[in-house]
DSSP file (Angstrom, degrees, kcal/mol; ACC not computed):
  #  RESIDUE AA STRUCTURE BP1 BP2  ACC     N-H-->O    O-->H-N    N-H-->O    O-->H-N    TCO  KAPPA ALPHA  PHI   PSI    X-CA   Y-CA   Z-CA
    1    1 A X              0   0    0      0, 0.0     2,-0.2     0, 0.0    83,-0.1   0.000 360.0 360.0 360.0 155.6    0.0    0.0    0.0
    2    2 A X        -     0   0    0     81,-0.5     2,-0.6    80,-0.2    58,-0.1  -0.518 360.0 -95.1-104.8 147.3    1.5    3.4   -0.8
    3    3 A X        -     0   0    0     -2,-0.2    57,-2.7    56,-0.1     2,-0.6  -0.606  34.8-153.6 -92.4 113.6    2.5    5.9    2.1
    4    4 A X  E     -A   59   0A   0     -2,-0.6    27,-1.4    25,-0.4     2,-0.5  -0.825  13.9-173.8-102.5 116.6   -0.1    8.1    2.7
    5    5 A X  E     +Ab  58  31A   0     53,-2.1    53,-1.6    -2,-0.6     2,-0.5  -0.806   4.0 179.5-112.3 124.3    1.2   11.7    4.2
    6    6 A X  E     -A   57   0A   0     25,-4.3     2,-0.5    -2,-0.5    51,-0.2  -0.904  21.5-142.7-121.9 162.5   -1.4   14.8    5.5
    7    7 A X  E     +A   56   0A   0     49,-0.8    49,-1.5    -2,-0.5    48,-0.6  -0.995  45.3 131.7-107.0 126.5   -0.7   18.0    6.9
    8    8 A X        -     0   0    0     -2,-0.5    28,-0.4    25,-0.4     2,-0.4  -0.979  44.8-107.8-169.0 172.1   -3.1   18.9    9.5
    9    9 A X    >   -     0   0    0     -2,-0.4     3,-1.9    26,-0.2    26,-0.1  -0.806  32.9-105.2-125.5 171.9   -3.6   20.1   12.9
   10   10 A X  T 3  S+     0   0    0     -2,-0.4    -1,-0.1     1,-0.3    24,-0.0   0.341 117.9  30.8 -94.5  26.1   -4.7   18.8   16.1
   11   11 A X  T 3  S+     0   0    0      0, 0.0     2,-0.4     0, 0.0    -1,-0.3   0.325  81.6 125.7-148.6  11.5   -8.4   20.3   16.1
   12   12 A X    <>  -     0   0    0     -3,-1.9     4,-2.3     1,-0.2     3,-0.3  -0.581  42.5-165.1 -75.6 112.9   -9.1   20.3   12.0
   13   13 A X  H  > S+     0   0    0     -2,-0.4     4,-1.3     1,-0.2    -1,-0.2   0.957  96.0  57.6 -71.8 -37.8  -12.7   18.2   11.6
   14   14 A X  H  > S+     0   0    0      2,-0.2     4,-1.9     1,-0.2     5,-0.5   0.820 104.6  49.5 -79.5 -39.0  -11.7   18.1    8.0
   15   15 A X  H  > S+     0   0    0     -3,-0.3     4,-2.4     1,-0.2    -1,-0.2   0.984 116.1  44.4 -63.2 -55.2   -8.3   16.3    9.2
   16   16 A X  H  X S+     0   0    0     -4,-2.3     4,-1.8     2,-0.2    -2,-0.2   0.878 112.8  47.1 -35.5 -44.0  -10.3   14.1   11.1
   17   17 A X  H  X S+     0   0    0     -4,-1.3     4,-2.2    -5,-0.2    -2,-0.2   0.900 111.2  52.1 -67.4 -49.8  -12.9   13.5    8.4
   18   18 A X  H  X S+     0   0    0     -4,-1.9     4,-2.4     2,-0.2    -1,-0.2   0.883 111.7  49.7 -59.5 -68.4   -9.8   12.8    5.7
   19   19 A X  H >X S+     0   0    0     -4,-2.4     4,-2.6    -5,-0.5     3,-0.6   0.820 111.0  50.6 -40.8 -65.7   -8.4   10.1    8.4
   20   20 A X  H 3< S+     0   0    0     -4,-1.8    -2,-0.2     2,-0.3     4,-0.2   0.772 112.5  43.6  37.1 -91.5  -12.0    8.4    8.7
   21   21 A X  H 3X S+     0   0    0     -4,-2.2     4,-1.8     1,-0.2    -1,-0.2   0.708 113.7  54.3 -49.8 -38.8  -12.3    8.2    5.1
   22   22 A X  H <<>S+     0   0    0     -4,-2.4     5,-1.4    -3,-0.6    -2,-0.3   0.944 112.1  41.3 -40.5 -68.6   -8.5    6.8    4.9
   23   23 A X  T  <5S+     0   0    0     -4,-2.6     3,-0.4     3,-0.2    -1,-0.3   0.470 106.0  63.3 -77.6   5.0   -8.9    3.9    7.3
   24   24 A X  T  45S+     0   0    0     -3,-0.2     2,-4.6    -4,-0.2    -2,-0.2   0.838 108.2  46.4 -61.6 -91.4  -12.4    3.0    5.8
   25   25 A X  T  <5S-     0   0    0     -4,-1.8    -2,-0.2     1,-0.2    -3,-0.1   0.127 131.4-104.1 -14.5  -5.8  -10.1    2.3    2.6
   26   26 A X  T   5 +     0   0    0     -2,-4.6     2,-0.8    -3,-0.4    -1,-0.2   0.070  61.3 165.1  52.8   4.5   -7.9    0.5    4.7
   27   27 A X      < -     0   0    0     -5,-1.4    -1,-0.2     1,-0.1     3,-0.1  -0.172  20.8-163.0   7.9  61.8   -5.4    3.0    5.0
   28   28 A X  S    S+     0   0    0     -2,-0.8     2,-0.3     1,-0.2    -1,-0.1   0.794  70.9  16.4 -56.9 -10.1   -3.3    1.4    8.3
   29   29 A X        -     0   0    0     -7,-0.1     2,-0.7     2,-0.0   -25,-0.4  -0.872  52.8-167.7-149.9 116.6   -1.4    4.7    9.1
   30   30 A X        -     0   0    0     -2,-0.3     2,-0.2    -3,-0.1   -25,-0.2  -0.750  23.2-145.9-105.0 117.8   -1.7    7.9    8.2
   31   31 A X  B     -b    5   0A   0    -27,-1.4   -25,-4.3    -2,-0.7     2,-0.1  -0.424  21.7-140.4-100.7 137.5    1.6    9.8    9.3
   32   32 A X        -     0   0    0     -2,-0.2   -25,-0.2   -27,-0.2     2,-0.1  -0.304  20.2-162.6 -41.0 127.6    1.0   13.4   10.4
   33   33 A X        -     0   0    0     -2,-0.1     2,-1.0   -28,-0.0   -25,-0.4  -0.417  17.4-148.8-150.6  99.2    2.6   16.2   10.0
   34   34 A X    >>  -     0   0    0    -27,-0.2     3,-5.5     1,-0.2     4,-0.9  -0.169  16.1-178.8 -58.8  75.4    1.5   18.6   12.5
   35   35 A X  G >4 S+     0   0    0     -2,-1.0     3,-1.5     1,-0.3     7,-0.4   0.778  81.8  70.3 -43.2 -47.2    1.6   22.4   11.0
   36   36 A X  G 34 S+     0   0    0    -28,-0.4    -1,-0.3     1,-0.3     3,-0.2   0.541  98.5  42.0 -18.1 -51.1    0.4   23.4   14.5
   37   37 A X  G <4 S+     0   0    0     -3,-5.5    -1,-0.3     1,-0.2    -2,-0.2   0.505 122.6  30.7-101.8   3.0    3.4   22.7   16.3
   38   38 A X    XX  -     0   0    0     -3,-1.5     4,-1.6    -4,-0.9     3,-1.6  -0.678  54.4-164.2-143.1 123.8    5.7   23.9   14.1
   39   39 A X  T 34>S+     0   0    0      1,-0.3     5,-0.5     2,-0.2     4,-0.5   0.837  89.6  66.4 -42.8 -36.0    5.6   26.7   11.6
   40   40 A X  T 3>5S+     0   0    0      1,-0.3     4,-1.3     2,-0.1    -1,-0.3   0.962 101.1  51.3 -64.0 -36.6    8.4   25.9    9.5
   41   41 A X  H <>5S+     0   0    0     -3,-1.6     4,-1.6     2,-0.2    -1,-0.3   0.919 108.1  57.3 -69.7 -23.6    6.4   22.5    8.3
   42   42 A X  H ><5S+     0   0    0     -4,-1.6     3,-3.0    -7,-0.4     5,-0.1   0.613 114.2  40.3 -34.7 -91.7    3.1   25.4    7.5
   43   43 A X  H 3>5S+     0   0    0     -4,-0.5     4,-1.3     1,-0.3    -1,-0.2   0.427 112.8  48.8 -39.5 -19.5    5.8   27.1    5.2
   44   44 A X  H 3X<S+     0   0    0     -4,-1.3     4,-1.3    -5,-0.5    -1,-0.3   0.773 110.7  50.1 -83.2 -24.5    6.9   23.9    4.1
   45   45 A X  H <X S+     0   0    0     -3,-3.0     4,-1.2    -4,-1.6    -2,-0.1   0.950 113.9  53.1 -52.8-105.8    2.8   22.6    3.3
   46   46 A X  H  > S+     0   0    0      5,-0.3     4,-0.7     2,-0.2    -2,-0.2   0.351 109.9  44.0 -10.7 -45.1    2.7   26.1    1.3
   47   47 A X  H  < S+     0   0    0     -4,-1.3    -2,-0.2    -5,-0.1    -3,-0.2   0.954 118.5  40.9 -64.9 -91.4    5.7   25.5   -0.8
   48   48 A X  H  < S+     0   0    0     -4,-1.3    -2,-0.2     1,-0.2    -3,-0.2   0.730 131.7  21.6 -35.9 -52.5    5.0   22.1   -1.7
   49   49 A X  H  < S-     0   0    0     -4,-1.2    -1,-0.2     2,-0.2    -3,-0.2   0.976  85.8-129.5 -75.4 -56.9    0.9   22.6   -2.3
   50   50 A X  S  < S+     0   0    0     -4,-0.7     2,-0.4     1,-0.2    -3,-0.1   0.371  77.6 102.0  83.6   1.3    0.5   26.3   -3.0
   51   51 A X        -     0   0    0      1,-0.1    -5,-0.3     2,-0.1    -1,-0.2  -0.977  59.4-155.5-142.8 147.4   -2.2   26.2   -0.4
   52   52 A X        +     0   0    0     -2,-0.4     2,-0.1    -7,-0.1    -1,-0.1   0.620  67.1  85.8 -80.1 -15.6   -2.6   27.3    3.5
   53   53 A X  S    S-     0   0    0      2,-0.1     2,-0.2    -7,-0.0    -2,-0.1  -0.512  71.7-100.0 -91.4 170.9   -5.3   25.1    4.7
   54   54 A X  S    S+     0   0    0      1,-0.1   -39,-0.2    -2,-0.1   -40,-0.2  -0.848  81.3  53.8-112.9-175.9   -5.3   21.8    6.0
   55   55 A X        +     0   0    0    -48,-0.6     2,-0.7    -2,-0.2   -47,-0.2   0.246  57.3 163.8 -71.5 166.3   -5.7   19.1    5.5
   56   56 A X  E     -A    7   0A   0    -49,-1.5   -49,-0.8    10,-0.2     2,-0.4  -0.879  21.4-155.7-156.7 132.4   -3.5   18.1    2.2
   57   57 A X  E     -AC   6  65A   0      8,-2.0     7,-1.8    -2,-0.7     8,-0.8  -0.890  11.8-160.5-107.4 135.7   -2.9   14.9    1.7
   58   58 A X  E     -AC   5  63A   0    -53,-1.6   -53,-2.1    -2,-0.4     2,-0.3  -0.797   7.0-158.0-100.0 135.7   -0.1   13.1   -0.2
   59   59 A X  E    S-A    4   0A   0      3,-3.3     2,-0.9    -2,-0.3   -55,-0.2  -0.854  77.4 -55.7-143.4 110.0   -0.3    9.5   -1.6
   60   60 A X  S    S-     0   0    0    -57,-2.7    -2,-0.1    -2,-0.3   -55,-0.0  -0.709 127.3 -14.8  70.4 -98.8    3.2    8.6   -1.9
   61   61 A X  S    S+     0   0    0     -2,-0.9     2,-0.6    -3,-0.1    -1,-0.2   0.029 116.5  90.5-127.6  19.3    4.3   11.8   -4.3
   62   62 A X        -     0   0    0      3,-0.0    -3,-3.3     0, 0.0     2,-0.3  -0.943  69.7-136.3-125.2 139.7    1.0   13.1   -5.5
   63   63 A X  E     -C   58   0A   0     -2,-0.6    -5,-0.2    -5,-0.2     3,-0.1  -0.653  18.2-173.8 -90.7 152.3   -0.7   15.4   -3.9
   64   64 A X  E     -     0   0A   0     -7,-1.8    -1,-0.2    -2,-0.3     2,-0.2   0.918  36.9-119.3 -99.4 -81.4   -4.4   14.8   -3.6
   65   65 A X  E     -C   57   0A   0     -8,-0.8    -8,-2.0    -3,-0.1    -1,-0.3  -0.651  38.8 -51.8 149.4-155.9   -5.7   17.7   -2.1
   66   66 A X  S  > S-     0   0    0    -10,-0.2     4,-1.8    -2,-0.2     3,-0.3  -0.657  73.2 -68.7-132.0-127.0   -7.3   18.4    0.6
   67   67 A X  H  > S+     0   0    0     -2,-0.3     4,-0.8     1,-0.2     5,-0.2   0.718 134.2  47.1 -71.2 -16.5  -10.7   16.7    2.2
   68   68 A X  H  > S+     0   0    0      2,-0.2     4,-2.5     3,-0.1    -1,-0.2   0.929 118.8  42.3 -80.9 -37.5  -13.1   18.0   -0.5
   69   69 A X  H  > S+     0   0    0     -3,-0.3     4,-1.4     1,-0.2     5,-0.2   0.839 113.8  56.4 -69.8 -30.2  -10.4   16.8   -3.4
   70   70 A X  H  X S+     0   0    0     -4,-1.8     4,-2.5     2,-0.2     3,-0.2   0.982 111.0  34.8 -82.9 -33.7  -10.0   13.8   -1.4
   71   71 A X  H >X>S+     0   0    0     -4,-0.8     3,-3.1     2,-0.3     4,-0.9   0.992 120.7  53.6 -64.5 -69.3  -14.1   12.5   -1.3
   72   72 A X  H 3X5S+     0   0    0     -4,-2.5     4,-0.6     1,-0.4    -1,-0.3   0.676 105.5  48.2 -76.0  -4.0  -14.5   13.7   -4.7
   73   73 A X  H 3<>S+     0   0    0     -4,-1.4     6,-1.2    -3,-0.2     5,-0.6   0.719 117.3  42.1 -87.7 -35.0  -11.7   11.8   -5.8
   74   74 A X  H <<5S+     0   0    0     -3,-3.1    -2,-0.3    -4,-2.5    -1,-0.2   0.537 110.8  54.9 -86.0  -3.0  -13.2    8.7   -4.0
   75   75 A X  H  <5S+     0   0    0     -4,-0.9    -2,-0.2     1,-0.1    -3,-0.2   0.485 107.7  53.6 -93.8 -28.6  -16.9    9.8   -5.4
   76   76 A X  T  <<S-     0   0    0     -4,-0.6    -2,-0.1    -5,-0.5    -1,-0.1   0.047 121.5-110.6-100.2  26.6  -14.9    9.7   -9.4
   77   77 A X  T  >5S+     0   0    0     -3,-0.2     4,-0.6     1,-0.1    -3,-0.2   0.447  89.2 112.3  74.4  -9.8  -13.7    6.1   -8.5
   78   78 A X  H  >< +     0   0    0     -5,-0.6     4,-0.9    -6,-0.2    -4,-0.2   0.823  53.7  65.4 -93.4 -13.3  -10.0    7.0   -8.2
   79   79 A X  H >> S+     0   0    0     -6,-1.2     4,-3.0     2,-0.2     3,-0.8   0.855  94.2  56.2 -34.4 -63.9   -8.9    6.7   -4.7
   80   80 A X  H 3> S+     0   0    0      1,-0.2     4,-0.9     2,-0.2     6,-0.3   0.923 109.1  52.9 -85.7 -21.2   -9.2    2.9   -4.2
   81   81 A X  H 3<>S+     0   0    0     -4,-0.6     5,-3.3     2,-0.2     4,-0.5   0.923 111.1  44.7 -44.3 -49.2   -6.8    2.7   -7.3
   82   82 A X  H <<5S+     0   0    0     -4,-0.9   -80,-0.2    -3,-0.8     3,-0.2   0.916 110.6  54.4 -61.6 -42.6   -4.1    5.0   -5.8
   83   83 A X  H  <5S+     0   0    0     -4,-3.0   -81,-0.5     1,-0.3    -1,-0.2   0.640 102.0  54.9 -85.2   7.1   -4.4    3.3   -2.8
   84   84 A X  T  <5S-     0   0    0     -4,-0.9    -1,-0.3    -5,-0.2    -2,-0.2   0.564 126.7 -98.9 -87.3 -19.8   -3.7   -0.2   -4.6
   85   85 A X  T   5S+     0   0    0     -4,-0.5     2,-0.3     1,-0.3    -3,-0.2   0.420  89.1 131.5 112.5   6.6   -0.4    1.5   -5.8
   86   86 A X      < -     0   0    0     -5,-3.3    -1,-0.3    -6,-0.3     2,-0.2  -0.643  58.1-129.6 -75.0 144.6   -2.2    2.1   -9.1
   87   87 A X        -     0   0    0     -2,-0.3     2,-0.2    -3,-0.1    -5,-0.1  -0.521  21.1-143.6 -85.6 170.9   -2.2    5.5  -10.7
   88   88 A X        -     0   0    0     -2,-0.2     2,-0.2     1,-0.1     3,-0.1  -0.576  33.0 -86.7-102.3-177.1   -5.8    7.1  -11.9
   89   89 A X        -     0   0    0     -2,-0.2     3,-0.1     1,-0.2    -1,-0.1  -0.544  67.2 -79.1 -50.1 105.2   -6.6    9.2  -15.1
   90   90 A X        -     0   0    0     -2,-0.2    -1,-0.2     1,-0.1     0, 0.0  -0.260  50.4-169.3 -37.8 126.1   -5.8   13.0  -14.3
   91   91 A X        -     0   0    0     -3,-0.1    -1,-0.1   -13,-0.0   -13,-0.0   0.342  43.0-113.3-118.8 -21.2   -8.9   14.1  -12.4
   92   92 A X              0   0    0     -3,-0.1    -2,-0.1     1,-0.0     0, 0.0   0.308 360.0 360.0  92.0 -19.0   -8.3   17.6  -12.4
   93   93 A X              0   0    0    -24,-0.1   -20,-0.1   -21,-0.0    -3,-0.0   0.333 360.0 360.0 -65.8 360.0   -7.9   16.8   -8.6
């Protein structure tokens, strides 16, 4: 299964939501990486995405999104593909 990365903080319901959905999928770990307790990983989010909120989720070296890219990307059938180590069809996601 492919190493599945978020950015998130420790009171985001959307981080939560995004975990949820993960471990439904069977997803056994999702490793953290808590902008909250330290800025330099925000700034580090921001470089790498281009965006300030969390969550934003990597699976392996694509960035998904964050919890709206990630549902609608499991609502367009391509999530349980990624998370077989397959790639999807550019989604626009």
């Amino acid at each position: 299964m492919p190493r599945v990365t978020m950015y998130a903080t420790g009171v985001c319901p959307y981080c939560i939501q995004a975990e949820r959905l993960l471990k439904a999928k069977g997803v056994p770990e999702v490793a953290k990486i808590r902008v909250d307790l330290d800025p330099a990983r925000r700034e580090e989010m921001m470089q790498r995405t281009g965006r300030r909120t969390v969550p934003q989720i990597y699976i392996d070296s694509r960035h998904v999104g964050g919890y709206d890219d990630l549902v609608a990307l499991d609502r367009a059938g391509g999530l349980d593909p990624l998370l077989a180590g397959g790639e999807t069809p550019a989604s626009g996601v």
